[in-house]
C-alpha positions as CSV (number, residue, x, y, z in Angstrom):
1,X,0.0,0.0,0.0
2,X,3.0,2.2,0.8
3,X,3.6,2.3,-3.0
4,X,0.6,2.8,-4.6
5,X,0.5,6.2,-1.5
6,X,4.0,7.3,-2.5
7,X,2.7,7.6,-6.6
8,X,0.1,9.8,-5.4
9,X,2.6,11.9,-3.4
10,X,2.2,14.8,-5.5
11,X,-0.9,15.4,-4.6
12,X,-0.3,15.2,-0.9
13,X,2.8,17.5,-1.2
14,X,0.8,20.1,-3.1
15,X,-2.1,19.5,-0.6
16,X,0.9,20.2,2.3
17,X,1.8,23.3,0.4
18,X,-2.1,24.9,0.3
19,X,-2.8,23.4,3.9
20,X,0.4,26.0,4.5
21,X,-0.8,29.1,3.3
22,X,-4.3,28.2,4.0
23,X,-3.6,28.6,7.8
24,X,-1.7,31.4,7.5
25,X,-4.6,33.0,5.9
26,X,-6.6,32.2,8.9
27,X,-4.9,34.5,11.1
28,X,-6.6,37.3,8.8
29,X,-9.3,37.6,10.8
30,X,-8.0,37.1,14.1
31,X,-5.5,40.1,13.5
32,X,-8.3,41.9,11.9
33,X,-10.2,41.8,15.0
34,X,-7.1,43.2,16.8
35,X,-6.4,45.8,14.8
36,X,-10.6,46.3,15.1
37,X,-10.4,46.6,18.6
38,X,-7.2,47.9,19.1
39,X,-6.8,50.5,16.2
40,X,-9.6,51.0,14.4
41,X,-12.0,52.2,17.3
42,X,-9.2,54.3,19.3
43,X,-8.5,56.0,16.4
44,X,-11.7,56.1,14.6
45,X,-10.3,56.0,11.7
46,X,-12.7,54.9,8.7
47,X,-9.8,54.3,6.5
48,X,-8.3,52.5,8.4
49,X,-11.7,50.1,8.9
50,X,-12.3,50.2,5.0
51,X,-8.6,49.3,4.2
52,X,-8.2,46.7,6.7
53,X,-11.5,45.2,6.0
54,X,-10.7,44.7,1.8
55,X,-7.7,43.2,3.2
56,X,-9.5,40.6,5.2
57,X,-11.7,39.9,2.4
58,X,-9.3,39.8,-0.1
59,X,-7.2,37.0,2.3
60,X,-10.6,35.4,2.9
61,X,-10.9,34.6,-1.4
62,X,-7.6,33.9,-1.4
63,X,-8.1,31.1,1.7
64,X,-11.4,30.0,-0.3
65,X,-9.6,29.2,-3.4
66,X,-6.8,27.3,-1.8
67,X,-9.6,25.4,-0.1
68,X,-11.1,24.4,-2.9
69,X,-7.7,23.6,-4.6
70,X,-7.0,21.3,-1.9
71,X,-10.4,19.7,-2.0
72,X,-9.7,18.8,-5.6
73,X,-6.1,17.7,-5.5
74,X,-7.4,15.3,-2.8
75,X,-10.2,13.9,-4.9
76,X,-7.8,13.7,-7.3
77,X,-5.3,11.5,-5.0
78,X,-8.5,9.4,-3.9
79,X,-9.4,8.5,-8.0
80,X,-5.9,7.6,-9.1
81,X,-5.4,5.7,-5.8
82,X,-8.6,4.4,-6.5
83,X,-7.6,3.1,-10.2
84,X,-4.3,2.0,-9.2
85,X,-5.6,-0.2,-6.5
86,X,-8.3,-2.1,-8.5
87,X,-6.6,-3.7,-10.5
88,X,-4.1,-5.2,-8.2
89,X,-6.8,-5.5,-5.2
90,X,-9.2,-7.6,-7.7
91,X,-6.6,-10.2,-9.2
92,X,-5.9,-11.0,-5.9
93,X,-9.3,-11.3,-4.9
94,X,-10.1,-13.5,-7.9
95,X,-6.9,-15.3,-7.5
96,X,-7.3,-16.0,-3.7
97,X,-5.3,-18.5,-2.5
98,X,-3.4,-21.3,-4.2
99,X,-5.2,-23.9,-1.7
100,X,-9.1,-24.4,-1.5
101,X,-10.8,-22.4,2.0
102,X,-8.0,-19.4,1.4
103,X,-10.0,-17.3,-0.9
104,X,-9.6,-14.0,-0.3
105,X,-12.3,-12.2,1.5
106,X,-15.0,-10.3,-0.8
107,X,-14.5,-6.7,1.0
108,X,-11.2,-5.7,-0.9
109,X,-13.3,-3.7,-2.9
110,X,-15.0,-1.8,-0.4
111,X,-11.8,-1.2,1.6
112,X,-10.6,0.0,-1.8
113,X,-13.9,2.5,-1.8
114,X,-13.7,3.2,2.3
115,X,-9.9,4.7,1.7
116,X,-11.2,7.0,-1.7
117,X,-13.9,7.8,0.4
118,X,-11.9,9.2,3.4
119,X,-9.1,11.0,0.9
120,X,-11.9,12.4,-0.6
121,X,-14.0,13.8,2.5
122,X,-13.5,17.2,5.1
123,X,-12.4,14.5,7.9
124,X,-8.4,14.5,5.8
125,X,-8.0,17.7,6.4
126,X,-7.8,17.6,9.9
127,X,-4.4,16.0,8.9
128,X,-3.1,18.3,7.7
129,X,-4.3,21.5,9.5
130,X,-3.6,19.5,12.9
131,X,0.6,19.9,12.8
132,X,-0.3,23.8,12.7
133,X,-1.7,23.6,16.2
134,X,1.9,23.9,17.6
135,X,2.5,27.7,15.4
136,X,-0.8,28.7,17.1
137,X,-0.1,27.8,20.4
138,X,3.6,29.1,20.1
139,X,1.8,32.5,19.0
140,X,-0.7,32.5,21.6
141,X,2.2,32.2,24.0
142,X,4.0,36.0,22.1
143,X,0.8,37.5,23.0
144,X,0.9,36.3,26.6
145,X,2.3,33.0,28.9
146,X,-1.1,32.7,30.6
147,X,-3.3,32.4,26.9
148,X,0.0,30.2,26.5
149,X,-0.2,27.7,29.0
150,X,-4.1,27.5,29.1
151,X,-3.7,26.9,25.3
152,X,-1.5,23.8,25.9
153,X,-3.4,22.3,28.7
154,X,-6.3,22.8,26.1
155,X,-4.6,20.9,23.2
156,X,-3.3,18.1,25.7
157,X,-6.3,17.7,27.1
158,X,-8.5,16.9,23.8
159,X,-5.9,14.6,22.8
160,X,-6.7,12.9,25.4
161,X,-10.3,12.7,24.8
162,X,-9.2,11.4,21.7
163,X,-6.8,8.8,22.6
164,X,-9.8,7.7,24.9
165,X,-12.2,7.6,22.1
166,X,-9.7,5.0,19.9
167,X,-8.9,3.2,22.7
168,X,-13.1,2.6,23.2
169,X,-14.7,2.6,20.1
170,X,-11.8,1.3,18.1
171,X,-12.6,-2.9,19.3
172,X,-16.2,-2.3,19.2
173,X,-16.5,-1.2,15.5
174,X,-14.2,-3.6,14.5
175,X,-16.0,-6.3,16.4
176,X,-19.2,-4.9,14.8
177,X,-17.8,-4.6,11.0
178,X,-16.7,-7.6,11.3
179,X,-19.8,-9.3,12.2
180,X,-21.1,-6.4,9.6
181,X,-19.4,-8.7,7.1
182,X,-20.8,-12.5,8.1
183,X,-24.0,-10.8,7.7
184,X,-23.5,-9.5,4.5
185,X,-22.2,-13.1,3.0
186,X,-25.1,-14.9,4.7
187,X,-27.5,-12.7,3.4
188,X,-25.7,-12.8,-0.1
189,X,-25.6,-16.6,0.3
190,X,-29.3,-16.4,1.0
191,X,-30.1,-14.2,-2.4
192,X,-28.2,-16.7,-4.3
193,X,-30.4,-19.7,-2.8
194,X,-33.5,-17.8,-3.0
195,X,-35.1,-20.5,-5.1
196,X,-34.6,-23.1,-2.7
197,X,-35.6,-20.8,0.1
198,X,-39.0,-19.7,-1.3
199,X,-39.5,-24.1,-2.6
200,X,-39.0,-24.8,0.7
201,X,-40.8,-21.7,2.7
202,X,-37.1,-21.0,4.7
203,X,-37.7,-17.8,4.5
204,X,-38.6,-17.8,8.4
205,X,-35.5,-19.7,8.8
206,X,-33.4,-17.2,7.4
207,X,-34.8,-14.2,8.5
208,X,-34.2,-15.3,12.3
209,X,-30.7,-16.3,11.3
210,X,-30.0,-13.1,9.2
211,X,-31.5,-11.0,12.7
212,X,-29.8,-12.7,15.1
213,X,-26.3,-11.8,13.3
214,X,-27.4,-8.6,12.6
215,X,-28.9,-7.7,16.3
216,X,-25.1,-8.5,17.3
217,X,-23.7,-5.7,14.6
218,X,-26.4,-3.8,16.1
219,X,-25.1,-3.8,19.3
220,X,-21.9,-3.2,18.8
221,X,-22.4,-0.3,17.1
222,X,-25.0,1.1,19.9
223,X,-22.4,0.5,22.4
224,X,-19.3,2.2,20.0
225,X,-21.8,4.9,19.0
226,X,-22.6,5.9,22.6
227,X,-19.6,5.9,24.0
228,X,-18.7,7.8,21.0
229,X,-21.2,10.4,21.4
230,X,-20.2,10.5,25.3
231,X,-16.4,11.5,24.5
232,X,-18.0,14.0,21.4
233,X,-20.1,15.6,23.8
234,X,-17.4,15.9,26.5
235,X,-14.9,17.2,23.7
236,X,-17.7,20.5,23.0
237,X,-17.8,20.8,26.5
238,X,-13.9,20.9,27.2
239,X,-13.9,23.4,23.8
240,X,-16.4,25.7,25.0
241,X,-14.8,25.7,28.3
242,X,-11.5,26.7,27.1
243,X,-12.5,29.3,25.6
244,X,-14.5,31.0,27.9
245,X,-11.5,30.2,30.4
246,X,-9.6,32.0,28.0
247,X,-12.0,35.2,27.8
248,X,-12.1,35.0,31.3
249,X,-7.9,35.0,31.6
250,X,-8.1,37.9,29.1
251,X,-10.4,40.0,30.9
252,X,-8.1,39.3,34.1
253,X,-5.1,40.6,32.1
254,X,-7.3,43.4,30.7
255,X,-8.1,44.6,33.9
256,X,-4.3,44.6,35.6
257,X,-3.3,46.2,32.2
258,X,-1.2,43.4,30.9
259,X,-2.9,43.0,27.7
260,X,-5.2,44.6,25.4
261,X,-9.1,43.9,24.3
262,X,-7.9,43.3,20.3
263,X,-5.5,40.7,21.8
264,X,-7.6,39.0,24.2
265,X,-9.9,38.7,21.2
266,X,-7.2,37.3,18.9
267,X,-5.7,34.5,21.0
268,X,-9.5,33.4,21.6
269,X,-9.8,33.1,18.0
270,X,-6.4,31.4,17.1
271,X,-7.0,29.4,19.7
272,X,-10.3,28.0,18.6
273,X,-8.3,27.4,14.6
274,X,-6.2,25.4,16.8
275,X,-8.9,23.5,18.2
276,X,-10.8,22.8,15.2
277,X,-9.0,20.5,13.5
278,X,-8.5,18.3,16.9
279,X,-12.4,18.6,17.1
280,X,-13.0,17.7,13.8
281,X,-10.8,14.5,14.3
282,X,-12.8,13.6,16.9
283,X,-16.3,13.8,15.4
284,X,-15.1,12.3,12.5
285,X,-13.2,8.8,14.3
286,X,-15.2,6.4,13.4
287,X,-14.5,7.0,9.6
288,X,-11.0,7.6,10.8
289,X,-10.9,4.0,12.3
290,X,-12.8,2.4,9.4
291,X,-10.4,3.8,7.1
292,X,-7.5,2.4,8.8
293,X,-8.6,-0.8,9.1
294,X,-9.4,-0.8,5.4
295,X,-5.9,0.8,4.9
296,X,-4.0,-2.2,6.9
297,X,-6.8,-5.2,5.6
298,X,-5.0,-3.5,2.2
299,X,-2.0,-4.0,3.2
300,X,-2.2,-7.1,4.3
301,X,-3.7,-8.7,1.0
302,X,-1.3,-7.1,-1.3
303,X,1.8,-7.1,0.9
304,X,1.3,-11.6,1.5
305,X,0.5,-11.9,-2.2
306,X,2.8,-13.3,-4.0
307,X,5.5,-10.7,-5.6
308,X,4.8,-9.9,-9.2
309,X,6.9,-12.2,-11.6
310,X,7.6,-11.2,-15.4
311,X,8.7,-14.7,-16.7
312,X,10.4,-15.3,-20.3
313,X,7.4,-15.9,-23.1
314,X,7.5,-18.8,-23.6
315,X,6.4,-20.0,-27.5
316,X,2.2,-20.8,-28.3
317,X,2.1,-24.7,-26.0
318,X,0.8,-27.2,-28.4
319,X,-1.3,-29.2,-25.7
320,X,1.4,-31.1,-23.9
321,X,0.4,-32.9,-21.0
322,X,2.6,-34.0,-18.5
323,X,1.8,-34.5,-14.7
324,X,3.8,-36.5,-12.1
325,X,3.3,-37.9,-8.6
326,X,1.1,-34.9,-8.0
327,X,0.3,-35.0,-4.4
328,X,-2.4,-32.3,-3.0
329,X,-3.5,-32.6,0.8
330,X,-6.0,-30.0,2.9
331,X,-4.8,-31.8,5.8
332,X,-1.5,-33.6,5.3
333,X,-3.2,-36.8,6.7
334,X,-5.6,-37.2,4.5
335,X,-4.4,-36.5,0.9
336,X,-7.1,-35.9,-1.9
337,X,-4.5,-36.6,-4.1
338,X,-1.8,-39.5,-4.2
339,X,0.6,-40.1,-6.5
340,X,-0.9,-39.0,-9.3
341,X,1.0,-39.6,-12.3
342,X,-0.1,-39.5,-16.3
343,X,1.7,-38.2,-19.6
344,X,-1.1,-36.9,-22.6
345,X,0.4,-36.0,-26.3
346,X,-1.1,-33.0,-27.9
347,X,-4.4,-33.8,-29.5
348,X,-5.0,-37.0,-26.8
349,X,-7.9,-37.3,-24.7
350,X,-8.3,-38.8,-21.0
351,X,-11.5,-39.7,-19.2
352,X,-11.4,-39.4,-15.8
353,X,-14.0,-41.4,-13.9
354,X,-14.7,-42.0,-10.1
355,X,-17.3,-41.2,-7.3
356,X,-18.3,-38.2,-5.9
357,X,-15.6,-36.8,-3.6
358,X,-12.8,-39.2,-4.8
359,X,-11.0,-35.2,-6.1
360,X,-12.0,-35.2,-9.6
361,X,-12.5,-31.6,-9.5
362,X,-9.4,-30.9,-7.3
363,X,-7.4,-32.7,-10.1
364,X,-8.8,-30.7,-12.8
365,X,-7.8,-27.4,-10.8
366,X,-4.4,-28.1,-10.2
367,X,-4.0,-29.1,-13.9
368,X,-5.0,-25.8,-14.8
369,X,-2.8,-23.6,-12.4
370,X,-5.8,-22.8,-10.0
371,X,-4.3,-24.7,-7.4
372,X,-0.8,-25.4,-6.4
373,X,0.0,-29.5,-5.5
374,X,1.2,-30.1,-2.2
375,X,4.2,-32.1,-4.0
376,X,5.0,-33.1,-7.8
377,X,5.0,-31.5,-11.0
378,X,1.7,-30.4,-13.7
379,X,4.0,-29.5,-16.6
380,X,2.6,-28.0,-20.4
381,X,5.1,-28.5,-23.2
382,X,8.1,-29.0,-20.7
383,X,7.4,-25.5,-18.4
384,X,5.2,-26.2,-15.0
385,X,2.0,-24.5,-15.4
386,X,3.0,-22.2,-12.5
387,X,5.6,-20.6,-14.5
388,X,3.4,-19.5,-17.3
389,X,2.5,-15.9,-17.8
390,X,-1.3,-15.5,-17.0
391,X,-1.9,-13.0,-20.2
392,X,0.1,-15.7,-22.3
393,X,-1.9,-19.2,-21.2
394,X,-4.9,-18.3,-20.8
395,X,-6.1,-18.3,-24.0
396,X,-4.4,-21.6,-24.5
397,X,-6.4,-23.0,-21.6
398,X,-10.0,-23.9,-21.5
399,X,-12.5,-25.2,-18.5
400,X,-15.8,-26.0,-18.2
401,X,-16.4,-26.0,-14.4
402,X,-18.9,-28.7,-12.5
403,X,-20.6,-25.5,-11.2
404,X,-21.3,-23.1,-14.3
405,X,-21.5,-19.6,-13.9
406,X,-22.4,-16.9,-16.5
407,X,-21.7,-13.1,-16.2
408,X,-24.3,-10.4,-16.5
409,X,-24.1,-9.4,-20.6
410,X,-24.3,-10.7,-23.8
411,X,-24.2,-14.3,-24.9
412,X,-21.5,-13.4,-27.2
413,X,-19.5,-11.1,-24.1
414,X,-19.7,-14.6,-22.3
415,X,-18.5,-16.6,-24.9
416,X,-15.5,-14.0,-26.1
417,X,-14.3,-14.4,-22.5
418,X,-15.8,-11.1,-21.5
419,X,-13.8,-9.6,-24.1
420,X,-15.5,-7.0,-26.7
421,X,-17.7,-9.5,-28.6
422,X,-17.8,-6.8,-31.5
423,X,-14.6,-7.1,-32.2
424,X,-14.2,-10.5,-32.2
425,X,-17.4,-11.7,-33.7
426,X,-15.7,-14.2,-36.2
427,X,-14.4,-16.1,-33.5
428,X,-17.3,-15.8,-31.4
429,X,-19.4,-17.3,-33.9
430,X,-16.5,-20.0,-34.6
431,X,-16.4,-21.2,-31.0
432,X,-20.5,-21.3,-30.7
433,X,-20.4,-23.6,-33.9
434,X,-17.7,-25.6,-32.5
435,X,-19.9,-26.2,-29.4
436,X,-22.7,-27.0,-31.7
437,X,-24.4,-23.8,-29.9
438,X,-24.7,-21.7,-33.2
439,X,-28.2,-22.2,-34.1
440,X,-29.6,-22.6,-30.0
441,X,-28.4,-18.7,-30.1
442,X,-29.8,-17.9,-33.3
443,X,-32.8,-19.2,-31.4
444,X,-33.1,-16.3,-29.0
445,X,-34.8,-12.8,-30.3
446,X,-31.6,-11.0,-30.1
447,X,-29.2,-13.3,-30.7
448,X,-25.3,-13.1,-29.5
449,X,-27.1,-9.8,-28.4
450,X,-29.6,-11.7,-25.7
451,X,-28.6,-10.6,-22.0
452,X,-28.2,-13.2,-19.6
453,X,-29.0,-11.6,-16.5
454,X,-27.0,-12.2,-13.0
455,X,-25.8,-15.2,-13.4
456,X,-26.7,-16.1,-17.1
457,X,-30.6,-16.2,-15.2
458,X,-32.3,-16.1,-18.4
459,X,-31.4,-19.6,-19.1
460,X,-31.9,-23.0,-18.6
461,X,-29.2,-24.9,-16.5
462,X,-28.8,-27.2,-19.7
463,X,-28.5,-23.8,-21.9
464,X,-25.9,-22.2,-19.3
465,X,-23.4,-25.4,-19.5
466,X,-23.2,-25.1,-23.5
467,X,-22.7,-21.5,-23.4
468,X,-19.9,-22.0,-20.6
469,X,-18.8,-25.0,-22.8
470,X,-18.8,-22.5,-26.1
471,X,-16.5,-20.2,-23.8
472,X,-14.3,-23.1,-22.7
473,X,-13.6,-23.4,-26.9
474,X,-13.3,-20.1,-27.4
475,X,-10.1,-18.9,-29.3
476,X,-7.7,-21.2,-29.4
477,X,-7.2,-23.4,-26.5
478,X,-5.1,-26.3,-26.6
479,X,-5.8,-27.8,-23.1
480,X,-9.6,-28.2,-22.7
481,X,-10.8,-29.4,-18.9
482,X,-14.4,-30.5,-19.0
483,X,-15.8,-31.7,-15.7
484,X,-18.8,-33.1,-15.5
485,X,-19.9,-31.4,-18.8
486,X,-23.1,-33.2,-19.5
487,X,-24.9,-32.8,-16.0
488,X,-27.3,-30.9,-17.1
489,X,-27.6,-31.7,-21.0
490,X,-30.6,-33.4,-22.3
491,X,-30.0,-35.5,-25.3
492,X,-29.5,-32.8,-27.7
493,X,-27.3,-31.5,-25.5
494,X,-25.0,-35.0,-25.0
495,X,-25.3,-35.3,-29.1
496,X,-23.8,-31.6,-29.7
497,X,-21.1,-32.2,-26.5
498,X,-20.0,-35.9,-27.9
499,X,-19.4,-34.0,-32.0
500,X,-17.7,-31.4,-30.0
501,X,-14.9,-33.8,-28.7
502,X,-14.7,-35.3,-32.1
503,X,-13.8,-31.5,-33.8
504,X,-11.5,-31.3,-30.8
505,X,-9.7,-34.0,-31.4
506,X,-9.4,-33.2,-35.2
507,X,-8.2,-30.1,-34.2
508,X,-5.2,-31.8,-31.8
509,X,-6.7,-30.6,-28.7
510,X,-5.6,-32.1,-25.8
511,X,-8.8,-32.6,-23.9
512,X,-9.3,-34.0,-20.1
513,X,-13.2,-35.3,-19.2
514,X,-14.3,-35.7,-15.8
515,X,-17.1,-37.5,-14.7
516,X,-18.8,-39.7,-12.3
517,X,-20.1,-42.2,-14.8
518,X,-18.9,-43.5,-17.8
């Protein structure tokens, strides 16, 4: 995360540099009302009140345009952090781990968006107005050591409040996003199953279960938000307190003759610029806490992943398939895998056949790279799949998963990988009619155009596995892994999947079907 901050230093330096003159552009008005009090009404003097008051103004647009500057640049800093990050952030998410139960968690994104979101809101600039606290007390002190040391007692004592604050709301909110989260994946399990929810009336089932999680978020944040509110409302108390102590002081001095009105006025006034941005901090900790967490959950996915290898390319693989004593284990007492060992020329084709949960499905993922073996070798034309640049196999690789998914588009966007269908309509069309899938999409009122809905919704589960089986052809591929690929066809469906194997295997595709019956 430290990198992707450091590109967007620029803005933060240039933010630092208006945050500069922005403060000292604040003590406009405070010396205005000195020299109002002080100058202006001794000497009644209406030149004097008409010059110093276009001055004030005049500092005032100048402070109002370096505000908004500063505003900008850090909107700015939150977009290009916001693009740099995707990227990165969602490879990793859909990469997750190279071992099954590791995927990485769902929120990335939104701890992507909970970081903009902060750079881009008032709460940042307390940041960088709060190291000018120090200059204002250190001036409050040139106009007298009392306003001084009632300054810095001030300052210390709503740091406090704020170290407090952390120290009691910072466990409960993340206690409460976190259960915040189990929520959210139960209740997007729930959408996903709404079928078999509403067939079987489970709705009651998993309403109670979706309340009962989120009555604990609930209380979490009650309990975080109170005592939130309880340190807020002490921190207005302690401000208004101050300053009326500080009146209070300044009328003292007034009276022995040790200070003027004008500069009782203007220490009250620096000293509440000095404030602000403390107050502001705390009002504004939650978000400050959320954003933190978001910052190091960031961290902590991109810093473990692996580090970002540029291998040789490596020429177009022809469909060589060579795997040896491949050995994958969840626990190392019971293997899935054993020994697995098997050599496949390009253009060959191997059946794999065994019961449910014999690791069928875990064999075809670690022949395609998604997982890594505990032990052994899954080699492609003499270089282990592992060592293959993404970009470079994967249009050489092709997979038909047990459990098919479509994307929410076209028929032809699914098919072209998500790729611009337009643009590669000739292939499109030549990967449908190598499915035998050609005329079942001519079929629909729009076509390659039809949109599928979440999910590929709009279709049958028969209809979803030949589109996902058109994708798995798509292009080029010279590895095709089919598991299970008729569990859902009808006999259409198994007559267009068997003369799909056959043009494979003119074409010298090396293909791998997985099943559970012959």
């Amino acid at each position: 995360m430290r990198e992707y901050l450091s590109r967007c230093k620029f803005f933060f330096v240039y933010a630092a540099v208006f945050s500069f003159f922005i403060n000292l552009l604040m003590l406009a008005y405070p010396i205005y009302m000195m020299q109002l009090f002080d100058r202006v009404f001794s000497s009644r003097s209406n030149e004097t009140l008409v010059m110093l008051t276009l001055a004030v103004l005049g500092a005032f647009a100048v402070w109002a345009a370096l505000e908004m500057l500063r505003a900008r640049l850090l909107v700015r800093a939150g977009i290009a952090l916001d693009r740099m990050l995707t990227g990165p952030v969602l490879a990793e998410l859909l990469k997750g781990s190279k071992s099954p139960g590791g995927a990485r968690p769902g929120y990335g994104m939104r701890d992507v968006h909970t970081v903009r979101t902060f750079l881009t809101g008032h709460t940042v600039f307390a940041f960088f107005d709060a190291p000018w606290a120090p200059f204002y007390i250190l001036l409050i002190y040139l106009f007298h050591p009392l306003f001084g040391v009632i300054a810095t007692v001030g300052i210390l004592m709503l740091f406090a409040l704020t170290w407090i604050d952390e120290k009691t709301t910072k466990p409960l909110l993340n206690e409460a996003n976190a259960r915040f989260r189990v929520a959210g994946r139960f209740l997007d399990s729930s959408m996903r199953n709404s079928e078999v929810v509403n067939a079987m009336h489970m709705g009651d089932a998993v309403n109670a279960r979706y309340r009962k999680i989120n009555d604990e978020v609930l209380v979490m944040q009650a309990l975080a938000s109170n005592r939130a509110g309880t340190i807020l409302a002490a921190t207005r108390f302690l401000r208004f307190t101050l300053q009326i102590i500080m009146m209070a002081a300044g009328a003292y001095l007034i009276i022995d003759q040790h200070t003027t009105p004008g500069i009782m006025l203007g220490a009250t006034l620096i000293f509440g610029r000095a404030l602000a941005p403390i107050e502001l901090a705390t009002m504004s900790w939650k978000a400050g806490i959320e954003a933190r967490a978001a910052y190091g959950r960031l961290s902590e996915l991109l810093d473990t992943s692996e580090e970002a290898r540029h291998p040789l390319e490596l020429p177009a693989p022809q469909g060589r398939l060579s795997v040896e004593k491949v050995v994958f284990a969840r626990d190392p007492a019971k293997p899935v895998l054993q020994g697995v060992s098997f050599d496949l020329e390009a253009g060959e084709a191997l059946g794999i056949i065994g019961p449910s949960g014999a690791g069928k499905s875990t064999l075809a993922r670690v022949l395609l790279g998604l997982w890594s073996p505990s032990s052994g070798s899954v080699r492609l034309d003499g270089a282990s799949i592992a060592d293959w640049s993404p970009d470079q196999i994967g249009p050489h690789l092709g997979y038909l998963p047990q459990d098919v998914e479509l994307f929410a588009g076209t028929l032809g966007d699914n098919i072209a990988r998500l790729e611009d269908a337009a643009e590669r309509s000739e292939e499109v069309i030549a990967a449908a009619q190598r499915a035998h899938v050609h005329e079942l999409v001519l079929g629909f009122p729009k076509g390659y155009e039809t949109e599928l809905g979440e999910g590929g919704s709009a279709l049958s589960g028969g209809q979803r596995q030949r589109i996902a089986l058109a994708r798995a052809v798509f292009g080029s591929p010279r590895l095709v892994v089919l598991d299970e690929p008729n569990s859902n066809l009808d006999s259409d469906g198994e007559d267009a999947l068997v003369r799909t194997l056959a043009r494979l295997k003119e074409e010298r595709v090396t293909v791998i079907v997985i099943s559970h019956r012959p």
